[in-house]
NUKOLTOR-662865 format. One line per field, with one value per residue: residue number from 1; x, y, z of N, C-alpha, C, CB in turn. Coordinates in Angstrom, 3 decimals. Glycine has a CB too. Layout:
BEGIN
resi = [NUM, ...]
n.x = [X, ...]
n.y = [Y, ...]
n.z = [Z, ...]
ca.x = [X, ...]
ca.y = [Y, ...]
ca.z = [Z, ...]
c.x = [X, ...]
c.y = [Y, ...]
c.z = [Z, ...]
cb.x = [X, ...]
cb.y = [Y, ...]
cb.z = [Z, ...]
//
This chain:
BEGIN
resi = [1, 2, 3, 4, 5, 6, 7, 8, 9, 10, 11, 12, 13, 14, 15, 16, 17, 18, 19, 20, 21, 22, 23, 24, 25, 26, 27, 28, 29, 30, 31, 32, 33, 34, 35, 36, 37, 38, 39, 40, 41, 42, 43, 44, 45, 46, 47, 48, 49, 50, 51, 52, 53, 54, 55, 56, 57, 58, 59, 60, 61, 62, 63, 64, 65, 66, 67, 68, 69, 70, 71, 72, 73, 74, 75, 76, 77, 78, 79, 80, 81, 82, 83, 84, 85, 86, 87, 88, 89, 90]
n.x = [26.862, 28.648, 28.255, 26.110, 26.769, 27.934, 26.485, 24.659, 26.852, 27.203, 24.785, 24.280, 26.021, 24.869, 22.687, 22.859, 22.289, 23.724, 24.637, 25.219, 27.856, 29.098, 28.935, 26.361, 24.972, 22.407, 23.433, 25.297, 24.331, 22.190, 24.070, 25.266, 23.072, 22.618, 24.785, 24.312, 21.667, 23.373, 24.221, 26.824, 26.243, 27.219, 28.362, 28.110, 26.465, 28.333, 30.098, 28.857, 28.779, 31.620, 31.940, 30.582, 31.219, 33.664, 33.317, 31.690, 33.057, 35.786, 34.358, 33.717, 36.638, 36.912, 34.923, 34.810, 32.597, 29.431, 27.533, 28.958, 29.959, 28.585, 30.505, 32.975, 35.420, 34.581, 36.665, 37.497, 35.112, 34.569, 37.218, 37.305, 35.177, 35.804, 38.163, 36.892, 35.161, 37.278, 38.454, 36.599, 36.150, 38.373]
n.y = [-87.047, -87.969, -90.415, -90.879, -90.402, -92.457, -94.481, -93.794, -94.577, -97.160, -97.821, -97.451, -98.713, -101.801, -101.277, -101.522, -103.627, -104.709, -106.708, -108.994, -109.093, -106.577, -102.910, -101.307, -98.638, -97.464, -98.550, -97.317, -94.640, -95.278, -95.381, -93.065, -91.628, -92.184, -91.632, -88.714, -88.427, -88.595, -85.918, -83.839, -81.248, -78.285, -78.388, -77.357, -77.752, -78.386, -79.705, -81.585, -83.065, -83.216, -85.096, -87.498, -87.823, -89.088, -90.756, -92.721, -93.961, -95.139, -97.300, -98.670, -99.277, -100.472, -102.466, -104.445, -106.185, -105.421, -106.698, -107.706, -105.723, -105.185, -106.745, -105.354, -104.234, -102.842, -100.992, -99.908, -98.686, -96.172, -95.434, -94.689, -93.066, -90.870, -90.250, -89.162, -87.197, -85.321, -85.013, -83.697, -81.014, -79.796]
n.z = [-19.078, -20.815, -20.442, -21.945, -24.589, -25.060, -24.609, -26.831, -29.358, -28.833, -29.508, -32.200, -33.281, -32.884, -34.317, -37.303, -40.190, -42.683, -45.007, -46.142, -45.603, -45.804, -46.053, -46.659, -48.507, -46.610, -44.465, -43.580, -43.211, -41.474, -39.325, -39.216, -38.666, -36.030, -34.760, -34.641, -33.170, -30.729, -29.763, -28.295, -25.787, -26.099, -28.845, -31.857, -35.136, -37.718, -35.946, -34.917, -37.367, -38.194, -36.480, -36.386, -38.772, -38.567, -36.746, -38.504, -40.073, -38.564, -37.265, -39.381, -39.963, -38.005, -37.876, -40.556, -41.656, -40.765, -39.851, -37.283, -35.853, -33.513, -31.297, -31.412, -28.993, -25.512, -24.955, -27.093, -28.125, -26.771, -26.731, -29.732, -29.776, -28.212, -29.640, -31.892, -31.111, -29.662, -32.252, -33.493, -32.415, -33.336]
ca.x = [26.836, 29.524, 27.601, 24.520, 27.551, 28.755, 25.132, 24.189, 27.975, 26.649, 23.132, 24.948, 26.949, 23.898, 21.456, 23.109, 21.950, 24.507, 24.239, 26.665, 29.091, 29.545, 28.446, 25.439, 24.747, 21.694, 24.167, 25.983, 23.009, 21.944, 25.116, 25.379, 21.828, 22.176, 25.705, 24.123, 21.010, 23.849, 24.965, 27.100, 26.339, 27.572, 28.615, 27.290, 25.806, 29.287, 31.187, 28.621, 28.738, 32.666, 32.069, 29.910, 32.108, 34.735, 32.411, 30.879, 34.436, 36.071, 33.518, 33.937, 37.799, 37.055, 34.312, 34.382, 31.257, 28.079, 26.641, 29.540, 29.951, 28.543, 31.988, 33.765, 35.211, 33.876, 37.065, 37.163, 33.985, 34.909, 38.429, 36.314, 33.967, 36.641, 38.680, 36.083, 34.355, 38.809, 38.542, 35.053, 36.668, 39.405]
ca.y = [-86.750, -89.271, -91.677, -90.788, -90.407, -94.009, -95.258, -93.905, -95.037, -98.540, -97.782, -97.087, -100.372, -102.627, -100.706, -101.553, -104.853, -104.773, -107.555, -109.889, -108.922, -105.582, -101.999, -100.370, -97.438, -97.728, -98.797, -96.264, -93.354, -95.302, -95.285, -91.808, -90.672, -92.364, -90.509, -87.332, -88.074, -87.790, -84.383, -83.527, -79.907, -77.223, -78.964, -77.179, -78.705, -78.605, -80.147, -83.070, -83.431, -83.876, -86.083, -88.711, -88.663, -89.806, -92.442, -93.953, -93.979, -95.644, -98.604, -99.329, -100.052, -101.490, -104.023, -104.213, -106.864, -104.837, -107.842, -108.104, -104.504, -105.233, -107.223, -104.118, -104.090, -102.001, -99.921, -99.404, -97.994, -95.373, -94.546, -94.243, -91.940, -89.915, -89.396, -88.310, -85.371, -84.433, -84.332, -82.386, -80.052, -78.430]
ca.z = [-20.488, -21.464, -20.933, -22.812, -26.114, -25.159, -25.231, -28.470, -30.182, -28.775, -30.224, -33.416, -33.661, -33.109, -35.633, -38.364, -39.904, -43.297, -46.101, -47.159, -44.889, -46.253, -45.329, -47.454, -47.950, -45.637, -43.144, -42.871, -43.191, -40.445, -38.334, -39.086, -38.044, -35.026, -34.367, -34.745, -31.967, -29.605, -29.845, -26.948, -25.221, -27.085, -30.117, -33.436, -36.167, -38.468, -35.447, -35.279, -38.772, -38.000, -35.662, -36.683, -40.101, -38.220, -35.956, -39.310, -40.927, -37.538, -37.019, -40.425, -40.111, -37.108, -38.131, -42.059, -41.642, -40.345, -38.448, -36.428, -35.252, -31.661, -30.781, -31.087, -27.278, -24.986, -24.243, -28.339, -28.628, -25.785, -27.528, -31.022, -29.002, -27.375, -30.307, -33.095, -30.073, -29.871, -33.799, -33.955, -31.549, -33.748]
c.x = [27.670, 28.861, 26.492, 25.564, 27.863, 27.619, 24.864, 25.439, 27.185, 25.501, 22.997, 25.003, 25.980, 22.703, 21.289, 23.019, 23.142, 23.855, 25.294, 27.667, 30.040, 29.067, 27.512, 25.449, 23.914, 22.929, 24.672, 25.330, 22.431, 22.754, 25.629, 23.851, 21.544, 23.548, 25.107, 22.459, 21.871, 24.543, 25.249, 26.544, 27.039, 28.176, 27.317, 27.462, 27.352, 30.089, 30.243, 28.705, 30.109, 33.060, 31.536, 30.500, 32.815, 34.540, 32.364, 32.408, 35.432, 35.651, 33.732, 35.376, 37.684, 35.919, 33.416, 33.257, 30.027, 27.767, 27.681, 30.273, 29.648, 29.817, 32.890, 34.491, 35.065, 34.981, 37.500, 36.352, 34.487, 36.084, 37.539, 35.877, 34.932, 37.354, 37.765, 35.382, 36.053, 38.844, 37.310, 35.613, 37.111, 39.019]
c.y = [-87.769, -90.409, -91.839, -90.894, -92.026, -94.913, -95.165, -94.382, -96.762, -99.234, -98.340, -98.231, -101.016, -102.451, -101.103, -103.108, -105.286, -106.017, -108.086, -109.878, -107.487, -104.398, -101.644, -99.167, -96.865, -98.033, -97.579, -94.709, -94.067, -95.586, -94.097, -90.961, -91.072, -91.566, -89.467, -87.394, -88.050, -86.737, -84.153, -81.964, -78.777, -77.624, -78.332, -77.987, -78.840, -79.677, -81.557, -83.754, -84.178, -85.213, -87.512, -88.998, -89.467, -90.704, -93.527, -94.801, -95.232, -97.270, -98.950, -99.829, -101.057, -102.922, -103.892, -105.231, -105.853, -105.433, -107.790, -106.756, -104.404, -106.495, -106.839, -103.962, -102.781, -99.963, -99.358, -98.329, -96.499, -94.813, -93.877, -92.935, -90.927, -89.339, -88.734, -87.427, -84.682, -83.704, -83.704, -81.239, -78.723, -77.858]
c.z = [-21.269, -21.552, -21.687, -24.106, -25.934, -25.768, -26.493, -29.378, -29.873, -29.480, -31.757, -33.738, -33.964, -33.585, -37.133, -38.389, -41.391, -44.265, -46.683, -46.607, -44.770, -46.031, -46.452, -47.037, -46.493, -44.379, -42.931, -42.508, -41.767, -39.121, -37.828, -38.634, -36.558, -34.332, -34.316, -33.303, -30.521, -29.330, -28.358, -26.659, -26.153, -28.470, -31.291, -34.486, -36.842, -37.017, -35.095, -36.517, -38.665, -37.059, -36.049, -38.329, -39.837, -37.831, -37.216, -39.633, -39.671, -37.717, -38.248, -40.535, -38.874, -36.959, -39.702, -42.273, -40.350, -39.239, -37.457, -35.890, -33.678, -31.172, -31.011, -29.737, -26.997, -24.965, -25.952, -28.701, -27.820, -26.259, -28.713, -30.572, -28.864, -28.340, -31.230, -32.018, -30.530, -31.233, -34.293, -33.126, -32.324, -34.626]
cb.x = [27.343, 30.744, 27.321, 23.173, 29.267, 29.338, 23.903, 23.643, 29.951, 26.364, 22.532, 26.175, 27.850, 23.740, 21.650, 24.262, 19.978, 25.714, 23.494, 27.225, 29.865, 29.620, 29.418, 24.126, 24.237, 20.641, 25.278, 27.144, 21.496, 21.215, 26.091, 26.003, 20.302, 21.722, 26.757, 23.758, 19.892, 24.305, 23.893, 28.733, 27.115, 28.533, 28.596, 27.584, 24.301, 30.050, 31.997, 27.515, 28.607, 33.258, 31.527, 28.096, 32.983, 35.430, 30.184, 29.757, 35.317, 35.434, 31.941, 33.545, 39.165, 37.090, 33.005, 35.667, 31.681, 26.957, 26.276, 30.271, 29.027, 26.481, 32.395, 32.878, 36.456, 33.492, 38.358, 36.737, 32.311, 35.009, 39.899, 34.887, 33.124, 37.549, 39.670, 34.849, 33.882, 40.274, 38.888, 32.930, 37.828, 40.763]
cb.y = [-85.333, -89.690, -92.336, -88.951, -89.175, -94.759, -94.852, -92.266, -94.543, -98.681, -96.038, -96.348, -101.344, -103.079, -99.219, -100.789, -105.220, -104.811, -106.941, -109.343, -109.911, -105.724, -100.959, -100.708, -96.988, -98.936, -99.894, -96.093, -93.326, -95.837, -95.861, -91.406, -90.887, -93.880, -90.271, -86.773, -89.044, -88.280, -82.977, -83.712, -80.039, -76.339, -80.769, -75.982, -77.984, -76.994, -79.138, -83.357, -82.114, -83.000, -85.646, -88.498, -88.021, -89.446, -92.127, -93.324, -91.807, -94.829, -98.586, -98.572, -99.122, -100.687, -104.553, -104.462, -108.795, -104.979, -109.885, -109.242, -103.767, -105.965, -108.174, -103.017, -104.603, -102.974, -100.196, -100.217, -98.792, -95.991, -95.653, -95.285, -92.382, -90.501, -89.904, -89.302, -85.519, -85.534, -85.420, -82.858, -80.681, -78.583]
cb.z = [-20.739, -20.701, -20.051, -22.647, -26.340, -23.427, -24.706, -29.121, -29.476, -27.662, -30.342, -33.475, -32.429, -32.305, -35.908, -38.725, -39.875, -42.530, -47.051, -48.567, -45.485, -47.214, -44.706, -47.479, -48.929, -46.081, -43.101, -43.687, -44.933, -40.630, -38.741, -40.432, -38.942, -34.770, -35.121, -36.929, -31.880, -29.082, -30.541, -26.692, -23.912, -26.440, -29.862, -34.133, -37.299, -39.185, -34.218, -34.982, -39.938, -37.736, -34.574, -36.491, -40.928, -37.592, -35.352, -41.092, -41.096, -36.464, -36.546, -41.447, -40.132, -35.886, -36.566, -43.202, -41.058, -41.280, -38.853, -36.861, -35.977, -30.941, -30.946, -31.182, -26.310, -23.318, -22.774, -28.881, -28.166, -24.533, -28.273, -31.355, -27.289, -26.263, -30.843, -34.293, -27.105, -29.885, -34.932, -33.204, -30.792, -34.158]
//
């Protein structure tokens, strides 16, 4: 199961195609609809909602250019991941 959430956070990253260097809206509707096709196991709808706020919100401090979102490192994406499920949790 972890790894099916890692895949789609990865999915995520390299979906988004951005413009100028900067996030669109589009970007992020589509960073966030691809957060939400990996719904872990018992996770209800409000706690993916919390979750993939926190994903879009994340990747964006961590790569304020769009295009360059897939050179995120690997063990990034996997913290990212790990903490926004902790903070959909509570």
């Amino acid at each position: 199961m972890k790894a099916i959430l890692i895949l789609t956070v990865c999915t995520a990253l390299l979906s988004c195609g951005g413009s100028n260097g900067k996030w669109t809206e589009k970007d992020k509707e589509n960073a966030y609809k691809n957060c939400m096709f990996g719904k872990p196991e018992g996770f209800t709808d409000e706690q993916m909602k919390k979750r993939c706020d926190c994903f879009v919100e994340k990747v964006i401090a961590l790569s304020p250019d769009p295009t360059k979102q897939a050179e995120i490192p690997m063990d990034q994406v996997r913290k990212l991941n790990d903490d926004c499920t902790a903070e959909a949790k509570k």
